[in-house]
py3Dmol code that shows the C-alpha trace and the ligand (Angstrom):
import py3Dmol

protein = """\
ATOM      1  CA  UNK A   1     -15.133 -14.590 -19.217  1.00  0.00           C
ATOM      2  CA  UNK A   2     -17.061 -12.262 -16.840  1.00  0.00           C
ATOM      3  CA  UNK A   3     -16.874 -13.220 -13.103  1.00  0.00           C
ATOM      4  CA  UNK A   4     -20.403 -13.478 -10.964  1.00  0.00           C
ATOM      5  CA  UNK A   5     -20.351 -10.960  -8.250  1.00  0.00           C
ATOM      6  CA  UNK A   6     -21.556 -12.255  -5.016  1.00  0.00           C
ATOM      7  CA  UNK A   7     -21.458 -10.208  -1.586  1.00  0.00           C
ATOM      8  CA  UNK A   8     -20.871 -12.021   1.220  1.00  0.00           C
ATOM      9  CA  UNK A   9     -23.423 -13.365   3.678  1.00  0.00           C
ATOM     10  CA  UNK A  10     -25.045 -10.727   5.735  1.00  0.00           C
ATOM     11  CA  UNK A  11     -23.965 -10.735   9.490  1.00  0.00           C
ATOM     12  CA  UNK A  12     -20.389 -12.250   8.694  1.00  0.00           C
ATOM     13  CA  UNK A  13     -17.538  -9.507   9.782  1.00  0.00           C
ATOM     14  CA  UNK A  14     -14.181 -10.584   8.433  1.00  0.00           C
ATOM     15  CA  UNK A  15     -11.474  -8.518   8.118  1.00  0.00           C
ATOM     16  CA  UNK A  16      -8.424  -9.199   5.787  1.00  0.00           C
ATOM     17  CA  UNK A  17      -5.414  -7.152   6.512  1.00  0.00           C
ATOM     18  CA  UNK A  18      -2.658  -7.290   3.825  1.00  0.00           C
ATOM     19  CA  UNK A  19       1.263  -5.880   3.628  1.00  0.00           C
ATOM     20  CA  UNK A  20       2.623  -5.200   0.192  1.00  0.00           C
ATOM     21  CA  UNK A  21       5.470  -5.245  -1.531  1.00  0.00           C
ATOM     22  CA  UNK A  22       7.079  -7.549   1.320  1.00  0.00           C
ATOM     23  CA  UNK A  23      10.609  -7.732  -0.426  1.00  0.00           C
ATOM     24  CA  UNK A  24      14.770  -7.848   1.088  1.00  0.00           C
ATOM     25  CA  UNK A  25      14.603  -3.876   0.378  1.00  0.00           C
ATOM     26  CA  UNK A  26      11.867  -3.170   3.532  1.00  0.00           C
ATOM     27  CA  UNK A  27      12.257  -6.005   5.778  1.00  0.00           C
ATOM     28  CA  UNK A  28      12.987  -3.924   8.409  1.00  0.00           C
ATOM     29  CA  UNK A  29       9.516  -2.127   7.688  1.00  0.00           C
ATOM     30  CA  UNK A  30       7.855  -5.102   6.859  1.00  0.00           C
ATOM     31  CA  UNK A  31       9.133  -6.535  10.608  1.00  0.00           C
ATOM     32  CA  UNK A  32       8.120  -2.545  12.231  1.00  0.00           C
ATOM     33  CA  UNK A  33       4.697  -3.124  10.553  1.00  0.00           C
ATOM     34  CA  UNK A  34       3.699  -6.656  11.851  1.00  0.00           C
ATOM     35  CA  UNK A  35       5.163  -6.111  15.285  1.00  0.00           C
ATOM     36  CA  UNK A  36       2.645  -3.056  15.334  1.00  0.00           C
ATOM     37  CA  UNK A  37      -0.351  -5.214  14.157  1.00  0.00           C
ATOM     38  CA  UNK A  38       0.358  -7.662  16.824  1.00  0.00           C
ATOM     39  CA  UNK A  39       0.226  -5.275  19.495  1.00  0.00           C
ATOM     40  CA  UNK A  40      -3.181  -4.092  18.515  1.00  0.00           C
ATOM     41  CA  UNK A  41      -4.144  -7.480  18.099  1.00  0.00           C
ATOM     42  CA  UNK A  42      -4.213  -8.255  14.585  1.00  0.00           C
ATOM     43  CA  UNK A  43      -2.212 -12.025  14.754  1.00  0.00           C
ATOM     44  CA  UNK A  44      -3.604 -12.803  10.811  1.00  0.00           C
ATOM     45  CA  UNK A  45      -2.373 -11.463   8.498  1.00  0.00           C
ATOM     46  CA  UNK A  46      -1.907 -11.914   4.090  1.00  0.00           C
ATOM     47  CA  UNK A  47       1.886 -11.111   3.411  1.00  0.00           C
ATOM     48  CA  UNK A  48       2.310  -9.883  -0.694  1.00  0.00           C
ATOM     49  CA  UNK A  49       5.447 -11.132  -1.576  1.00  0.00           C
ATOM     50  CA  UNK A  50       7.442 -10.332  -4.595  1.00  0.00           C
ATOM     51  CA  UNK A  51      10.135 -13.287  -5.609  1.00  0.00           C
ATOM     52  CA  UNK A  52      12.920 -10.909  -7.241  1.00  0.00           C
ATOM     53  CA  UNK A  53      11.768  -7.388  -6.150  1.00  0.00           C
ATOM     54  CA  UNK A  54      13.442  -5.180  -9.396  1.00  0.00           C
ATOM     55  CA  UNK A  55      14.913  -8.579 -10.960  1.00  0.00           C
ATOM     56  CA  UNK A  56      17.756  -7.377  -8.145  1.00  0.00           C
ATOM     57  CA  UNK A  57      16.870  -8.394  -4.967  1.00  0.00           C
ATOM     58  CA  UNK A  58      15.758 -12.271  -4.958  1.00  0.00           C
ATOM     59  CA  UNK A  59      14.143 -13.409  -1.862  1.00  0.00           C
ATOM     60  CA  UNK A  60      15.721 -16.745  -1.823  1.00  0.00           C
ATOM     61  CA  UNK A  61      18.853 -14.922  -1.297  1.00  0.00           C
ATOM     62  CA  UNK A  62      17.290 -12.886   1.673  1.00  0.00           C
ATOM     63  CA  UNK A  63      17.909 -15.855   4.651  1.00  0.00           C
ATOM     64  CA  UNK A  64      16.424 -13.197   7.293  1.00  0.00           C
ATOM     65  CA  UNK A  65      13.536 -12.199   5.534  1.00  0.00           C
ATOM     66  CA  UNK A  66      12.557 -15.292   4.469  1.00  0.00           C
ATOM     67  CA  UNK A  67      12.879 -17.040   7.898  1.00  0.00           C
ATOM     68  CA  UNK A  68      10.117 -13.974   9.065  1.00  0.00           C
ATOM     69  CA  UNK A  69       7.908 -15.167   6.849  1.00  0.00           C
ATOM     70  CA  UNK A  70       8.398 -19.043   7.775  1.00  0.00           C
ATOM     71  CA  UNK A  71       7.743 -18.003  11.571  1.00  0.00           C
ATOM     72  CA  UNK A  72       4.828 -15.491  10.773  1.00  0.00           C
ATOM     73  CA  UNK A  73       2.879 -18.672   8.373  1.00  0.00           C
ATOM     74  CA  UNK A  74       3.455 -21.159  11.368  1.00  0.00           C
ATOM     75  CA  UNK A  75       1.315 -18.177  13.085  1.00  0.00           C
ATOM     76  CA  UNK A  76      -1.454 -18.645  10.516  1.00  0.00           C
ATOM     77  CA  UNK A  77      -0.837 -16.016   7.896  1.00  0.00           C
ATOM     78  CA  UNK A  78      -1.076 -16.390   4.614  1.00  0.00           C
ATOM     79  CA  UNK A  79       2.042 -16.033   1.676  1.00  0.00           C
ATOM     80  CA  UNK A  80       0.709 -14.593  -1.529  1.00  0.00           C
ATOM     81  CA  UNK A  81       2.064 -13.486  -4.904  1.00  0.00           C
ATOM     82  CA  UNK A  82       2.945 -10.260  -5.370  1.00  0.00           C
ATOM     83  CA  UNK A  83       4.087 -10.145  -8.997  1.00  0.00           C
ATOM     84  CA  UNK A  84       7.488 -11.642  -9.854  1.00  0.00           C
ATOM     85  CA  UNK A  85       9.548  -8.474 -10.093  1.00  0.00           C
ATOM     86  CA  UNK A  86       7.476  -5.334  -9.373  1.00  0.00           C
ATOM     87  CA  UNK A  87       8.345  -3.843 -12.463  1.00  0.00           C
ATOM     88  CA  UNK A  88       7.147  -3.459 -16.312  1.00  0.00           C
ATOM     89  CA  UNK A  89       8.545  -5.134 -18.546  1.00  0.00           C
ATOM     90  CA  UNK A  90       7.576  -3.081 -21.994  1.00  0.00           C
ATOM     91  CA  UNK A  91       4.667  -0.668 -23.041  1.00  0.00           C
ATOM     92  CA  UNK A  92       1.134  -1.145 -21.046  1.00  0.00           C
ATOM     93  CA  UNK A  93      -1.663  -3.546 -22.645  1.00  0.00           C
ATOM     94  CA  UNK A  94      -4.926  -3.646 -22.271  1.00  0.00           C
ATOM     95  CA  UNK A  95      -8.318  -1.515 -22.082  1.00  0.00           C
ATOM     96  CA  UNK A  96      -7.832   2.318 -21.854  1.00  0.00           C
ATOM     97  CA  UNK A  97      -9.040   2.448 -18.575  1.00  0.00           C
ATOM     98  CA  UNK A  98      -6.420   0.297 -17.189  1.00  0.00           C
ATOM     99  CA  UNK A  99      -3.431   1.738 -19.079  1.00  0.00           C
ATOM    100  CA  UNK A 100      -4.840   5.148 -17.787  1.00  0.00           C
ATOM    101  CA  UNK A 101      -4.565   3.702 -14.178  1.00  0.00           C
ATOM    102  CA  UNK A 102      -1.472   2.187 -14.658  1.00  0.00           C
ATOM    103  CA  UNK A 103       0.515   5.265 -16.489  1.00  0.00           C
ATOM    104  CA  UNK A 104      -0.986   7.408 -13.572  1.00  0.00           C
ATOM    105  CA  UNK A 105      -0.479   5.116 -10.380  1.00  0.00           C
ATOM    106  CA  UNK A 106       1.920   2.458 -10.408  1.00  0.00           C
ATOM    107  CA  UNK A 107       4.343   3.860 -14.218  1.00  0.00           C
ATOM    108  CA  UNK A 108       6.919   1.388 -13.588  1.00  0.00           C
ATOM    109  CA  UNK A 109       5.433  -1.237 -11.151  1.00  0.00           C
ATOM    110  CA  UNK A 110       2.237  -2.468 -13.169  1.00  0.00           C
ATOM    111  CA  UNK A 111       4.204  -5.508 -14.067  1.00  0.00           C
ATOM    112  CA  UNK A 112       0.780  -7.757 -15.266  1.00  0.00           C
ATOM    113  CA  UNK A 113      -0.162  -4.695 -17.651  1.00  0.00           C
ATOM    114  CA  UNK A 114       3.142  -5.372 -19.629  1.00  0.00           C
ATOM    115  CA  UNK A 115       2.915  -9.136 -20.241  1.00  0.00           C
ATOM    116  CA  UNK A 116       1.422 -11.143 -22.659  1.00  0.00           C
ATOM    117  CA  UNK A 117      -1.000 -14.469 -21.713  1.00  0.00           C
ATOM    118  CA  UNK A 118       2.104 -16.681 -22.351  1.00  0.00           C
ATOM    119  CA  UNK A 119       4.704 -14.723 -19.974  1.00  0.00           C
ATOM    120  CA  UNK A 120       2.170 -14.050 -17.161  1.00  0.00           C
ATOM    121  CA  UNK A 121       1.736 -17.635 -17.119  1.00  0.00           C
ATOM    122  CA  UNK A 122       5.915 -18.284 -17.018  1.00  0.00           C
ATOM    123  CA  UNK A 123       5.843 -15.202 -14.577  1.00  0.00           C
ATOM    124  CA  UNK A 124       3.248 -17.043 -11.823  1.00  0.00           C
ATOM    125  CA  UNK A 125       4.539 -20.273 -12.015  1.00  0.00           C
ATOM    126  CA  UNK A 126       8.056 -19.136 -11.511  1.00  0.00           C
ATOM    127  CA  UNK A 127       7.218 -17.047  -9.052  1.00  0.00           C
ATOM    128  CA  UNK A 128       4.783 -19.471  -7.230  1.00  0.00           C
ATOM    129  CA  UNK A 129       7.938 -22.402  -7.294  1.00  0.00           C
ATOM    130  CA  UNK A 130      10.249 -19.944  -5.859  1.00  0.00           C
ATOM    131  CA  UNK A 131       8.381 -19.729  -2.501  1.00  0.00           C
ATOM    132  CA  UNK A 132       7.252 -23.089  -2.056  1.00  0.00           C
ATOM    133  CA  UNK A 133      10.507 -24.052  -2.380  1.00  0.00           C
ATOM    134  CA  UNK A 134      11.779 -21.821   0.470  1.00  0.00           C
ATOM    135  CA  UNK A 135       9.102 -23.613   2.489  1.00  0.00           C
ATOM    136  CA  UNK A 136       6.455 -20.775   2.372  1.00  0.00           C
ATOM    137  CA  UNK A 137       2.984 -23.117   2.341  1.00  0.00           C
ATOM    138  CA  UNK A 138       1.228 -23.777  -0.956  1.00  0.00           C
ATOM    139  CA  UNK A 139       0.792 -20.570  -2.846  1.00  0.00           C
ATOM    140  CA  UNK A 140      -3.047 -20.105  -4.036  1.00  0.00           C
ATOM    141  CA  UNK A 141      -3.695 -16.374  -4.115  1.00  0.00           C
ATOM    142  CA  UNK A 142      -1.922 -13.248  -6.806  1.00  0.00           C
ATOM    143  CA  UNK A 143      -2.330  -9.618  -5.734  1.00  0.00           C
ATOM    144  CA  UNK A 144      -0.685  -7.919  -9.119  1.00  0.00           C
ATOM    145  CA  UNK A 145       1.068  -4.791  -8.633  1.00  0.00           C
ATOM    146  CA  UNK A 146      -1.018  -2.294  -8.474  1.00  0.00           C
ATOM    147  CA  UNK A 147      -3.961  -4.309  -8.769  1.00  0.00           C
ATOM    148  CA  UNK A 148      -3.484  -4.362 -12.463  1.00  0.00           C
ATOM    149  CA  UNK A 149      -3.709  -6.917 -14.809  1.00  0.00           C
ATOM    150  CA  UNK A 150      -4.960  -7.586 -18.260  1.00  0.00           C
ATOM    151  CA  UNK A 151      -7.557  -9.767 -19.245  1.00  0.00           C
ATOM    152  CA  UNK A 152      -5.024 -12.298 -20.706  1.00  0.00           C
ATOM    153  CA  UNK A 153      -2.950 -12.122 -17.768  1.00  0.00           C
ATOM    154  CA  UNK A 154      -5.843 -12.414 -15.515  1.00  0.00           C
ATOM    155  CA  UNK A 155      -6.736 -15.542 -17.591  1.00  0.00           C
ATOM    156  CA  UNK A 156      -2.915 -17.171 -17.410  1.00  0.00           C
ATOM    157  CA  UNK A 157      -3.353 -16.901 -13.382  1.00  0.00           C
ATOM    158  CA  UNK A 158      -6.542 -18.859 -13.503  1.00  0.00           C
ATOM    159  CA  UNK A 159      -4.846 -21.402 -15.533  1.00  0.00           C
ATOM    160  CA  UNK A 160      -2.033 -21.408 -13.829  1.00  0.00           C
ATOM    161  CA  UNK A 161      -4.310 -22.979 -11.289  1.00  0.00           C
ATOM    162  CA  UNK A 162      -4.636 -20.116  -8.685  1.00  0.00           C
ATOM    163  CA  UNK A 163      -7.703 -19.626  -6.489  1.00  0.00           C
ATOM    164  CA  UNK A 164      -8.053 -16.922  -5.687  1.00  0.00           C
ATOM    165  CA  UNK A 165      -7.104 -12.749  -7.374  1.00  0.00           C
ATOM    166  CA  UNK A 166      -6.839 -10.132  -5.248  1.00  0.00           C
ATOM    167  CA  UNK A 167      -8.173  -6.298  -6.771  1.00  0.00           C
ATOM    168  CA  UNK A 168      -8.116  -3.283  -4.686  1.00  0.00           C
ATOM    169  CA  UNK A 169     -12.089  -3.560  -3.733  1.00  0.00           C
ATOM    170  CA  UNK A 170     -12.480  -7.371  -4.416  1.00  0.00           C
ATOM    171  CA  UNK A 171     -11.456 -10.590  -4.203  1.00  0.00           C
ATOM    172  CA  UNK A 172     -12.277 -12.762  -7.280  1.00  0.00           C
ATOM    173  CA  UNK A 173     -12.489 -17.355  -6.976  1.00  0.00           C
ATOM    174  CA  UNK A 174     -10.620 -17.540  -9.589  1.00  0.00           C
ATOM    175  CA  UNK A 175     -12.298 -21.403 -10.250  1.00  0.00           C
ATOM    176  CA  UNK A 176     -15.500 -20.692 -10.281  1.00  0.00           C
ATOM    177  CA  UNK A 177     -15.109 -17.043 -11.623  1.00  0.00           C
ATOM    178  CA  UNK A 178     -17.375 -15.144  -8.574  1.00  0.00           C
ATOM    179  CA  UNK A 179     -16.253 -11.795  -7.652  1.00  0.00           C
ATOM    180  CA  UNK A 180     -16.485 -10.424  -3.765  1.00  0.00           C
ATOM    181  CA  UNK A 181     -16.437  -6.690  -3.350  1.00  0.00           C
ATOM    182  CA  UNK A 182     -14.625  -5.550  -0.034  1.00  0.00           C
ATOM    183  CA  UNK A 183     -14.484  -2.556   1.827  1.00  0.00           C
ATOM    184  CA  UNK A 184     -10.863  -1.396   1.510  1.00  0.00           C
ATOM    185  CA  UNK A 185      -8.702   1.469   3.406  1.00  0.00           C
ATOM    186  CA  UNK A 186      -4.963   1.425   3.363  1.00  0.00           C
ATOM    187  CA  UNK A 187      -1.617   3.212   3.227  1.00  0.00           C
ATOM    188  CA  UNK A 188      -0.564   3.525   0.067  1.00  0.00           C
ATOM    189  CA  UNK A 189       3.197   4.881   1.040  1.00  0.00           C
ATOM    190  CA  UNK A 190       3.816   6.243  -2.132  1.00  0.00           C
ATOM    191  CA  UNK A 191       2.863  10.133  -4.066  1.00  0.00           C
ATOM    192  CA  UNK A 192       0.251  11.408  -2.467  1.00  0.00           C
ATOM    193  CA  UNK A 193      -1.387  11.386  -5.864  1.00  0.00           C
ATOM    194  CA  UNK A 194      -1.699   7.578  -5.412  1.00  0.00           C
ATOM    195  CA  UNK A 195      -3.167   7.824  -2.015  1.00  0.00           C
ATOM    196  CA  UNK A 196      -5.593  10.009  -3.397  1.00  0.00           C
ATOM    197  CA  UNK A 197      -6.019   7.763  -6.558  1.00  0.00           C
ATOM    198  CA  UNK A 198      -6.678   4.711  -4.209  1.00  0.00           C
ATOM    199  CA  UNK A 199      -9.122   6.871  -1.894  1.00  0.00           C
ATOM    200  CA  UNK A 200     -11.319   7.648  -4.673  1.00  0.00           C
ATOM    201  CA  UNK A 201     -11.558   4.232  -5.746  1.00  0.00           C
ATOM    202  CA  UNK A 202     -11.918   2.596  -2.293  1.00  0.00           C
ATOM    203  CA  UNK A 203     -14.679   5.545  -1.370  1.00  0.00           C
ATOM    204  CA  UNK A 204     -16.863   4.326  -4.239  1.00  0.00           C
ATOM    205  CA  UNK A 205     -16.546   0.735  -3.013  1.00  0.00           C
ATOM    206  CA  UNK A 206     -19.298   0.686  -0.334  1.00  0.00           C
ATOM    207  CA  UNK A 207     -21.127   2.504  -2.982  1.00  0.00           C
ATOM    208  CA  UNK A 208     -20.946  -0.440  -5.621  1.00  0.00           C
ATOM    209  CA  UNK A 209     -21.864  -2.782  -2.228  1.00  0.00           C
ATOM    210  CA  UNK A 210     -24.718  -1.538  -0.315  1.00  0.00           C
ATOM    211  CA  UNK A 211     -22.417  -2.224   2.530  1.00  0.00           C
ATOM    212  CA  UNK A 212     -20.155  -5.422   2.778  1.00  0.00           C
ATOM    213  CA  UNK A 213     -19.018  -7.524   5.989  1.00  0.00           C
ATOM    214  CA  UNK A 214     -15.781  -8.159   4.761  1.00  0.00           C
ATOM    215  CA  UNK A 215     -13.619  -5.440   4.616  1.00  0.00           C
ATOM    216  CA  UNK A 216      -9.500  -5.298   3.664  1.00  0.00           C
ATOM    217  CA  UNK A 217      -6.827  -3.445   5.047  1.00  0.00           C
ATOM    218  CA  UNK A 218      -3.618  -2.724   2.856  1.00  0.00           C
ATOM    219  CA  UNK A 219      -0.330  -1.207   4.238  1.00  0.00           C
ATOM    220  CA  UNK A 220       2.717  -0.264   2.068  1.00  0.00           C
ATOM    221  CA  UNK A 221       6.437   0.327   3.375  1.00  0.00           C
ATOM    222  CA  UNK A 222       7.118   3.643   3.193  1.00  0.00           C
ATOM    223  CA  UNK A 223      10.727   3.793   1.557  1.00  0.00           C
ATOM    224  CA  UNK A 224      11.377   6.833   3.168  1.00  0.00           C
ATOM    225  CA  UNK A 225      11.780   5.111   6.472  1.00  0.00           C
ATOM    226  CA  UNK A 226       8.394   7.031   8.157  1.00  0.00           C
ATOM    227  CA  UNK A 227       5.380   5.175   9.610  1.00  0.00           C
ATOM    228  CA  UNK A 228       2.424   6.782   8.177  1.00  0.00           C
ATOM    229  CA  UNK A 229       0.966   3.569   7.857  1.00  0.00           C
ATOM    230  CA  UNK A 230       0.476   3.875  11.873  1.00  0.00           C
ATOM    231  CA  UNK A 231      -2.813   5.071  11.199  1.00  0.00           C
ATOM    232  CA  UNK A 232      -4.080   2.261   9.269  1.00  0.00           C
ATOM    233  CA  UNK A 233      -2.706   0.044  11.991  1.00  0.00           C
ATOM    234  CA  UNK A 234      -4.648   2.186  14.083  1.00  0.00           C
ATOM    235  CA  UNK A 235      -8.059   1.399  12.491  1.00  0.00           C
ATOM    236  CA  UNK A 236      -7.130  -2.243  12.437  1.00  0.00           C
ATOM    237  CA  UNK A 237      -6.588  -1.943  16.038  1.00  0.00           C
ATOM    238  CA  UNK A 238     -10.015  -0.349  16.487  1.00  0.00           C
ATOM    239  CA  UNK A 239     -12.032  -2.725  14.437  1.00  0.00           C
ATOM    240  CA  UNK A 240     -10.178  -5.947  16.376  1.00  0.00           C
ATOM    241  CA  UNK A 241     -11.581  -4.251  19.724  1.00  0.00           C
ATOM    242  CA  UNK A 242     -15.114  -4.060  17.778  1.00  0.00           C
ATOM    243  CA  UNK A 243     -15.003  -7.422  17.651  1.00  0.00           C
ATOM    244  CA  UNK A 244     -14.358  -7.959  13.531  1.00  0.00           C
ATOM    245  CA  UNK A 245     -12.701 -11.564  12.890  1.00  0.00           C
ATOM    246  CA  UNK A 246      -9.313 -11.479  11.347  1.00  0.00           C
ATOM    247  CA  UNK A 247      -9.019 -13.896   8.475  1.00  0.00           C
ATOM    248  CA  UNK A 248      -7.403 -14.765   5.336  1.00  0.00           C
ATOM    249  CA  UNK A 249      -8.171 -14.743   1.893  1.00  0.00           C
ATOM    250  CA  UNK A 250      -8.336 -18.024   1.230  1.00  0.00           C
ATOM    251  CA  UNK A 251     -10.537 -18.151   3.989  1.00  0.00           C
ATOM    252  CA  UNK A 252     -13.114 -15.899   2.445  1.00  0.00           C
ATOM    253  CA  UNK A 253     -12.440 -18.208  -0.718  1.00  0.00           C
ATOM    254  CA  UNK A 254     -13.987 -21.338   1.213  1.00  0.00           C
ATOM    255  CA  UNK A 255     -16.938 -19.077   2.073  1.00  0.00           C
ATOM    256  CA  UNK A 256     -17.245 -17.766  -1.583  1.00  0.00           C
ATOM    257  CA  UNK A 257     -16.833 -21.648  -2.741  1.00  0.00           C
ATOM    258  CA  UNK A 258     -19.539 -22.811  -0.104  1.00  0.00           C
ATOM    259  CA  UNK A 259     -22.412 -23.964  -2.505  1.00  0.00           C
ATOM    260  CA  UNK A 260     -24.993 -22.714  -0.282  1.00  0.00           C
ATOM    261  CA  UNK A 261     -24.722 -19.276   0.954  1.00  0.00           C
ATOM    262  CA  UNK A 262     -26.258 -17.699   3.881  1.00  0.00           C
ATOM    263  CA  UNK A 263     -29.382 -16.295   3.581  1.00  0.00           C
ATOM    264  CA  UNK A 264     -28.950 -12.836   2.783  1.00  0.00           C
ATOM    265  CA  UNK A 265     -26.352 -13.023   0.051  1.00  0.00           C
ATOM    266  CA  UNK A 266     -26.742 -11.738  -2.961  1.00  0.00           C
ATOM    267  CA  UNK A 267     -25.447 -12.939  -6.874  1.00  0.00           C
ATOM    268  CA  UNK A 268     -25.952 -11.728  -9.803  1.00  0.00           C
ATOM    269  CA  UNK A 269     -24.647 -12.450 -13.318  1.00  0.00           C
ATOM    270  CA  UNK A 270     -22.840  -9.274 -15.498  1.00  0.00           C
ATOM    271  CA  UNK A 271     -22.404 -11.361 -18.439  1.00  0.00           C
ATOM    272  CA  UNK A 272     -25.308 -10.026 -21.041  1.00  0.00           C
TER     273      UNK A 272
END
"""
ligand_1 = """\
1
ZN
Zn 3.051 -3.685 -4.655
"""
view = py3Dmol.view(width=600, height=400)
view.addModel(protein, "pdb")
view.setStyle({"model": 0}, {"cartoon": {"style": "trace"}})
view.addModel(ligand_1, "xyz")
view.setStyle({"model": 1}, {"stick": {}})
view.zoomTo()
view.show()
């Protein structure tokens, strides 16, 4: 099934700042990075958290880490799925395109191009249980690895009874199958062939949009122990002091699920 894609009311700024791959192997990065978005202002934020980063490092054994993320969601910011592992799991599925992406940016971590319907589906709702039984909120929103996921996959997390799927320009209600575009800029903190892989497809973004209000943020841990990602705390901190509104993304969910937009948005149909 084809989504609807819908921009966002004209005159709403929102901006959605994520951390990925928030796992026992970087909390110390993880902690560095949201200590740094607090100072510039940025309380809100989505964390991307991976249950068993590698199928070696399970959060619910991680009693630090996971009491961060306890005190961070009393805050107001949001716990979503990351993937359950991070890693494939056999050869890559799905369209050309996507294998193409996933062989050349994320080899071994494009864990939703690897699984069929049936195990995505095991692979979310295990994943899902595992943090809401450490006490993490009720999980509604899956960022796969990468961004990529196959068609069936994508499928098994809408059945699965998720809200809301996060891609690298967009932000899909899962539900009711409408598709946001956002602007997006991040740190990638990986080859600098997948920073320039991501620029090139955030840079056609606003393209695609005619300009959106709601724009996303992504910052990696950088495993080499730098901060690179400074500068995209940087830009946070200078859209905060332009006055953009923090949120979530299951707060732009309510707004895509509002029956009656605001004048000035825009739908329309792909499906032939
Ligand atoms: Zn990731």
């Amino acid at each position: 099934m084809c989504p609807t894609f819908v921009e966002v009311g004209e005159g709403m700024t929102r901006l959605v700042v994520s951390l990925h791959d928030v796992a026992p192997p970087f909390e110390s990065q993880i902690v560095q990075q949201m200590e740094a978005l607090r100072r510039v202002g940025m309380d809100v934020v989505t964390l991307m958290v991976v249950p068993n980063w590698e199928g070696r490092h399970e959060l619910r054994s991680a009693v630090s880490l996971t009491n961060h993320l306890r005190e961070w969601r009393r805050r107001g910011c949001e716990v979503a799925l990351h993937g359950y592992s991070h890693r494939t799991h056999g050869p890559i599925r799905g369209s050309l395109v996507r294998q193409l992406r996933g062989r050349l940016f994320a080899a071994h971590a494009a864990e939703f191009l690897t699984f069929s319907g049936a195990d995505a589906l095991t692979a979310v709702d295990r994943g899902r249980a595992e943090l809401e039984e450490l006490g993490l909120g009720s999980i509604e929103v899956f960022c796969p690895p990468g961004w990529l996921i196959t068609d069936e996959a994508e499928d098994a997390v809408a059945e699965a009874g998720f809200r809301g799927l996060v891609g690298i320009t967009s932000l899909q209600d899962l539900p009711n199958r409408r598709l946001v575009w956002l602007g997006t800029r991040g740190y990638m903190g990986v080859h600098p062939l997948h920073q320039l892989g991501a620029s090139m497809l955030t840079a056609s973004a606003p393209l695609l949009l005619g300009g959106s209000s709601a724009t996303s943020v992504y910052l990696h841990p950088d495993p080499s122990g730098g901060n690179g990602w400074m500068a995209a705390v940087r830009r946070v901190g200078r859209m905060v002091a332009e006055g953009i509104e923090p949120a979530t993304y299951r707060e732009l969910l309510e707004v895509l699920s509002d029956p009656a937009p605001s004048a000035g948005s825009a739908a329309g149909d792909l499906e032939p």
